[in-house]
N, C-alpha and C positions, 0 to 999 in steps of 0.2 A: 504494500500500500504506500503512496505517494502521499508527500503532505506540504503544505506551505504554513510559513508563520506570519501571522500580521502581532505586529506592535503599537498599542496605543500611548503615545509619551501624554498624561492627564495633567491636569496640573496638582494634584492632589498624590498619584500613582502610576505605575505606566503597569499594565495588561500586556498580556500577550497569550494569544489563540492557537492551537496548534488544528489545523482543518483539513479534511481528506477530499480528493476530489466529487465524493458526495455533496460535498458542504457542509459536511457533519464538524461539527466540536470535539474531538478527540482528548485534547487537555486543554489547563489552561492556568492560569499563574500570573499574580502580580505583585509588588513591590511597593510600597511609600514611600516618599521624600518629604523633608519639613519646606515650608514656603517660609520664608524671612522678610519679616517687618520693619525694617530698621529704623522707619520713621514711618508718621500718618502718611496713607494715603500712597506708601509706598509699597511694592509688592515684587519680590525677587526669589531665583533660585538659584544656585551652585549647578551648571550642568552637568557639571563629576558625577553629580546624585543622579541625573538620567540613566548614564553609562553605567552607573555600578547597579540601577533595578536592572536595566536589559539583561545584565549578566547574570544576576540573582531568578529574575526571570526563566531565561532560557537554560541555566544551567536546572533550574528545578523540571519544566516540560525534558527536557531530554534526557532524566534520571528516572522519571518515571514514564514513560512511551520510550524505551531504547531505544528501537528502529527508527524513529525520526533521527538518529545520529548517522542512519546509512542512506535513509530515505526522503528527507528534507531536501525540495525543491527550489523554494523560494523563499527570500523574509522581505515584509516592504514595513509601511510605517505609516498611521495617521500621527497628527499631535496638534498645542494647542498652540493657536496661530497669533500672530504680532509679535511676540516674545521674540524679545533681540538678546543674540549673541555673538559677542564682537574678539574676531580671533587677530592676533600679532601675526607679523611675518613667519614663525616660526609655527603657526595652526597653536597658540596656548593660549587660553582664556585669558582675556585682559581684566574681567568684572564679572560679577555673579549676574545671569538674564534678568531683565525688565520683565515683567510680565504681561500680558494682557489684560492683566486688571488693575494694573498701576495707576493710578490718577494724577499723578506729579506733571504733567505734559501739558498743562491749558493756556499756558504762556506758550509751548512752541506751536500748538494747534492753530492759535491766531494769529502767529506768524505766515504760518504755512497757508491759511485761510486767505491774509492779507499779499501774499508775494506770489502764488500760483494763479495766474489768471483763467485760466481751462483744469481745476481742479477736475470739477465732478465731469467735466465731456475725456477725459485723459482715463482717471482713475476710476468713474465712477462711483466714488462716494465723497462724503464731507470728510473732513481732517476732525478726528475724533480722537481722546486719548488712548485707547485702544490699541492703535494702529503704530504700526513699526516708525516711520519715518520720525513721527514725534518724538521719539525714545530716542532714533540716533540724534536730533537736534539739541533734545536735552543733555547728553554727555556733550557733544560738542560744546554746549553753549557752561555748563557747570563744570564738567572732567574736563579741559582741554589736553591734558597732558596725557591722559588714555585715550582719548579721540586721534590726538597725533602718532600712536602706534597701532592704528586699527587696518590691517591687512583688507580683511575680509568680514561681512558679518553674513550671519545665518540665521535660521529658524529653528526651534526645536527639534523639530524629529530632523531635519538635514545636519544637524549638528551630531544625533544620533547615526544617521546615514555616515556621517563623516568616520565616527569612530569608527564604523565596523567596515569602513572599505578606502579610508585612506582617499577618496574621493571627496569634492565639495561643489556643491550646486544646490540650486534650488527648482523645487517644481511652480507651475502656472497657479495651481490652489491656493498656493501656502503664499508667493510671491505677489500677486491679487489683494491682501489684505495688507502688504507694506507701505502702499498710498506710494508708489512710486512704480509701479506697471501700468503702462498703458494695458489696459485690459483687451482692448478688442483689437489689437494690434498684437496681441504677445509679447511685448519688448520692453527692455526697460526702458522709463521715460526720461531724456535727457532735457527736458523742458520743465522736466519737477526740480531735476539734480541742478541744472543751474540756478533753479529761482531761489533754491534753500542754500546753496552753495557746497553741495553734497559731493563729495568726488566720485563718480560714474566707478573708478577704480575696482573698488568695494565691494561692488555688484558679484554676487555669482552668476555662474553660467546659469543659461533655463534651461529646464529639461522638461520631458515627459511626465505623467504622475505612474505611468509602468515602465520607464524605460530602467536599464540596468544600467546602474551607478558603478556596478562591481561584482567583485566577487570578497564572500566573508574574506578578511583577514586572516591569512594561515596559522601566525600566532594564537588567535581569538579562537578560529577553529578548533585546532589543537588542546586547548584548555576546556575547554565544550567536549571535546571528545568527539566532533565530528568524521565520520570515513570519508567524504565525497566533498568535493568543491560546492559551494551552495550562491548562487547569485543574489545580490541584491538588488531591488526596486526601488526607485523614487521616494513612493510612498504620494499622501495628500496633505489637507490640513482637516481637523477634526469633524466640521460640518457637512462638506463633499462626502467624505468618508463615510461617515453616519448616514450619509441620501442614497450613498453607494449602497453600504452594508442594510436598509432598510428599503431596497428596490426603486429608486426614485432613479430611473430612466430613461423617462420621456414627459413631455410636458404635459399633459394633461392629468400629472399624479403630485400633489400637492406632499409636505411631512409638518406632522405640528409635533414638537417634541418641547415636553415640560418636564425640564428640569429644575435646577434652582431657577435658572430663569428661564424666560420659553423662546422657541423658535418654529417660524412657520417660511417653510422652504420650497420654492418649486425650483425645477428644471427648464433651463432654457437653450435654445437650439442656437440664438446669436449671440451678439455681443452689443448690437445697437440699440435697445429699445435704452426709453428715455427716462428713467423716473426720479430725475432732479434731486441725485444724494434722499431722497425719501426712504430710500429702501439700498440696502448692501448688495453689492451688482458685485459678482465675482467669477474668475475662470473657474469651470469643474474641475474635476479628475477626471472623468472622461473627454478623450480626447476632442477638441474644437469644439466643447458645448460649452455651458455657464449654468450659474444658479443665483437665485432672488431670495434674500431672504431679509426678516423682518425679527425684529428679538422683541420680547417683553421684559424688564428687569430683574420682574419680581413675580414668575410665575409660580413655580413650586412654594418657593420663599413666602408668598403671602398664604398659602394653606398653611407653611410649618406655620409663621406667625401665627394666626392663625387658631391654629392646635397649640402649641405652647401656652397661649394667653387664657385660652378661652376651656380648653380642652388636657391639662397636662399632662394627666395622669390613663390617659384612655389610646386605645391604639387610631391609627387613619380608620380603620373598618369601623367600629362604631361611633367616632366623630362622623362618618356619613351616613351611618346604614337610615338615618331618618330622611334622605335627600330625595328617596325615589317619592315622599308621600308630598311631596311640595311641588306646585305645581309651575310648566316653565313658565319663568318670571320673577319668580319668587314674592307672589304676592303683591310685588310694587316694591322690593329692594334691590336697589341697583348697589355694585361694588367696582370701583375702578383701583387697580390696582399695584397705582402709584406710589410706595412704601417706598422704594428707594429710587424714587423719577421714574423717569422714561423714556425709552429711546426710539419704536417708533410708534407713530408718525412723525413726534413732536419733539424729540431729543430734548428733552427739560428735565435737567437736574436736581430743580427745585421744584418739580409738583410733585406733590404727596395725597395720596391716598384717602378716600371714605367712603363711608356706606351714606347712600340717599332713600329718603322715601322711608324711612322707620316709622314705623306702627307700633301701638299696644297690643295688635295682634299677632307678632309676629315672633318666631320661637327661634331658639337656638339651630335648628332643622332650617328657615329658613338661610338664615346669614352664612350658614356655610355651603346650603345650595349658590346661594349669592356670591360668596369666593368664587367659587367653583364656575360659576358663570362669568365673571366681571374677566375672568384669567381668560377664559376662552374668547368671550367679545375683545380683549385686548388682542388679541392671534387674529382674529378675522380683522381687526384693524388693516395688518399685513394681506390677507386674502385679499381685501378689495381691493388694496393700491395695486395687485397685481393682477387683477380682472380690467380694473380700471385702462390702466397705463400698455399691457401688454393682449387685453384679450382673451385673458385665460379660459378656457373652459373645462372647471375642473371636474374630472369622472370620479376621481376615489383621492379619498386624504387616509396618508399612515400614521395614525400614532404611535407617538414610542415615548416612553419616560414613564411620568407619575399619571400622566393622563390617560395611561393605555391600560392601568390593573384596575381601575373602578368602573366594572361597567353600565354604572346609570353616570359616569360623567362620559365616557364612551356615547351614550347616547345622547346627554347634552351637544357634544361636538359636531353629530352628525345632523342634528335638527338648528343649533346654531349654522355652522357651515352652507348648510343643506346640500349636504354632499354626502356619500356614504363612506364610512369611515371604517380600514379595517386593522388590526393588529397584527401585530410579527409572532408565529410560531416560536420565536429561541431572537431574545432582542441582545444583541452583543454591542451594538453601538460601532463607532469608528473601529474599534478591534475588527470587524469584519469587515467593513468596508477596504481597510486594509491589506487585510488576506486575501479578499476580492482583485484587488490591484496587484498582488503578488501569484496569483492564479492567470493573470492575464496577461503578466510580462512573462511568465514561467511559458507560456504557450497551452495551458488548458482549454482555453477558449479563446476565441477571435476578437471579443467586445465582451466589455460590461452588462451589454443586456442577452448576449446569450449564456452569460457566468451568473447572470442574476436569474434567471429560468430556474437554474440547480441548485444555485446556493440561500435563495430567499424565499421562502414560504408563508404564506399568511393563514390567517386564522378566517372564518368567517366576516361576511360584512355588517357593522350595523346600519341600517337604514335608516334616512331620515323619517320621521314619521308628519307629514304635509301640515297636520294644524299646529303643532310646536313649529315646525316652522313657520308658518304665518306669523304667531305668534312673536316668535325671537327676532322677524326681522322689526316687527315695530318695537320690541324692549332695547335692539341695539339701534334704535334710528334715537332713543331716547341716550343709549351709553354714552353714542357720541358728543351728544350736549355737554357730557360729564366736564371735560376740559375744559373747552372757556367758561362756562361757568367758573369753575372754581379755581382757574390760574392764578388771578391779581392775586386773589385773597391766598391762597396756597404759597403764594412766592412771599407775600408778606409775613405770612405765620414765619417761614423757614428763612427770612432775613432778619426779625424780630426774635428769633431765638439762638440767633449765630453769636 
């Protein structure tokens, strides 16, 4: 039996999958790393710590599945994307990575805002702190003295890529979110590098998200205990990966995935549709396509809230087992689910969250049907700007996250949406998506959509049922009000308490 490994670098952990060309899960094994605070609002990690779970990782799968030491095909790589790593002439870390959730950057963001004139027609998106390019501004502009030894910088899992093949480049997924690829051109942009004063230098090469970077490190091999040469893969960036590993490929299949925060993702075939930085316009992983996608800040995060406050001591199953008796609407309480701002449509860091429309008649059953709804109408925010702008017409949405194990919020989604929504047989997240791309550079398959035939199974559909949808589309024509309404007053509470 034949196998390939996908590696998720997390920011929390990096996963790794060991899969057959069934598509089956045969092992599987992961590692934690500490993330470092050093100050507010700052958020870094030690890439050493990458390198030493992959190893912890893969030395555990190939201790226990031997024959993956004789029979290992492929290993590719998702991971989490913006995180800058910045390597000296000599490929050695200069700094512990920025992360993706670093907030320290809103000084170089308005820079970058003020000095790129075709920001969002280049990059398509806005300059967020998020995104790689601010990160390197900020060493420039605070480190100059490690900015002036910086060879190369990378991404996470290509930085992972790097150890295990001695190779360095970056793929179009991961490269796409550094706010310095032209997107719909593939290349990097020399009209970003000179507006920031960025030396093009720097750049890695682009590559494929299956092309082979290499092959394992003999050394590496060796200490693994590998028999056979084993190539490496590209790999993608987290979100591709998760559309890959969750069969999102083709455009008329939408993914809402709620996690701590949410996301609602489609697949698209160009690179020119228009939607003015509103929405995160990125290269795929699969080859010459793209994806849209839209985040809410606080999706899961406002149910744990939520449950914590309200609920401590009781599991998620009976904080909702009362939600299927409430009817859609929740009686007339609307929940926006603003707790820690929000990013689309409105990228506002200072609105905050409430419930409207509270009654004396209305129960604990109510307000957490109300979470549970206000999260979803936040996601369909996303859906329309991509019906709107692009046309979509969507046949089936996947769930995956927290959203996909309860199924009367299952059903909420499919009558909010009103689209039929269905779940994944075995959700592995970017780990598959990954193995998927090391399946298709290995030469298993021809394309991602005929490796996703084999390797992606769904569960049944739930159906929208037509009067909950009538229904939810006037409760979300009212969601929408939620925002301006309570902007002014919400930006004042949260510069009144700063």
């Amino acid at each position: 039996m034949s196998y390939v490994l996908g590696l998720d670098l997390g920011t929390s952990g990096l996963k790794g999958i060991l899969v057959n060309k069934e598509g089956k899960i045969v092992d599987e094994a992961s590692s934690d790393y500490p993330l470092l605070t050093p100050k507010r609002g700052f958020s870094e990690q030690d890439p050493l710590e990458w390198f030493r779970a992959a190893k912890e990782v893969m030395q555990e799968i190939f201790k226990s599945t031997s024959d993956a030491k004789e029979k290992l095909e492929g290993i590719s790589f998702s991971g989490q994307m913006h995180s800058l790593v910045l390597l000296d002439e000599k490929d050695d870390v200069l700094r512990n990575a920025i992360l993706w959730n670093d907030v320290r950057t809103t000084k170089q963001c308005d820079f970058i805002t003020d000095n790129v004139d075709n920001l969002i027609a280049i990059t398509k998106n806005k300059a967020l702190e998020g995104f790689t390019l601010p990160k390197i501004l900020w060493v420039k502009d605070n480190e100059p003295e490690i900015f002036a030894k910086v060879s190369t910088f990378l991404l996470p899992k290509d930085y992972l890529g790097f150890r295990l093949t001695g190779s360095k480049q970056m793929e179009y997924s991961d490269a796409a979110g550094t706010l310095l690829l032209d997107v719909e051109s593939r290349t990097w942009s020399e009209e970003v590098a000179k507006a920031v004063d960025v030396p093009s230098s720097i750049f890695p090469e682009l590559v494929q998200s299956q092309a082979k970077i290499g092959d394992l490190d003999p050394a590496l091999a060796e200490e693994l205990g590998l028999k056979n040469t084993v190539p490496v893969f590209s790999g993608g960036a987290d979100n591709p990966c998760a559309a890959v590993g969750a069969g999102i490929v083709r455009p008329d299949q939408g993914m809402a995935s709620i996690g701590t925060s949410g996301v609602f993702l489609s697949y698209e075939e160009t690179g020119d549709k228009n939607y003015n930085g509103h929405l995160h316009y990125f290269n795929h992983v699969v080859p010459n396509a793209f994806y849209t996608m839209g985040v809410t800040l606080a999706a899961g995060s406002s149910l744990n809230w939520f449950k914590k406050t309200f609920a401590p001591n009781e599991s998620f199953e009976e904080l909702l087992k009362g939600v299927k008796d409430i009817k859609p609407g929740s009686d007339g309480l609307l929940f926006a689910p603003y707790i820690s701002g929000e990013r689309t449509p409105y990228t506002d860091s200072n609105i905050r969250g409430t419930f409207l429309g509270m009654d004396i008649a209305h129960t604990r059953d109510h307000f957490a049907r109300a979470v549970l709804e206000g999260i979803t109408f936040s996601l369909r925010d996303s859906f329309e700007l991509m019906k709107k702008h692009s046309n979509k017409d969507f046949k089936q949405i996947v769930s995956v996250g927290g959203g996909a194990k309860n199924p009367d919020w299952l059903q909420m989604q499919a009558d909010i949406f009103g689209t039929p929504v269905v779940t994944l047989e075995t959700e592995q997240g970017p780990a598959m998506g990954s193995a998927m791309i090391a399946a298709v550079g290995a030469g298993w398959f021809d394309s991602f959509e005929a490796c996703s035939e084999v390797f992606v199974n769904y569960k049944s559909e739930v159906q929208p049922d037509p009067e909950a949808v009538s229904h939810y589309n006037k409760v979300y024509a009212n969601y929408k009000e939620v925002y301006p309404t309570i902007k002014d007053l919400s930006h004042k509470l949260v510069t009144d308490n700063d």
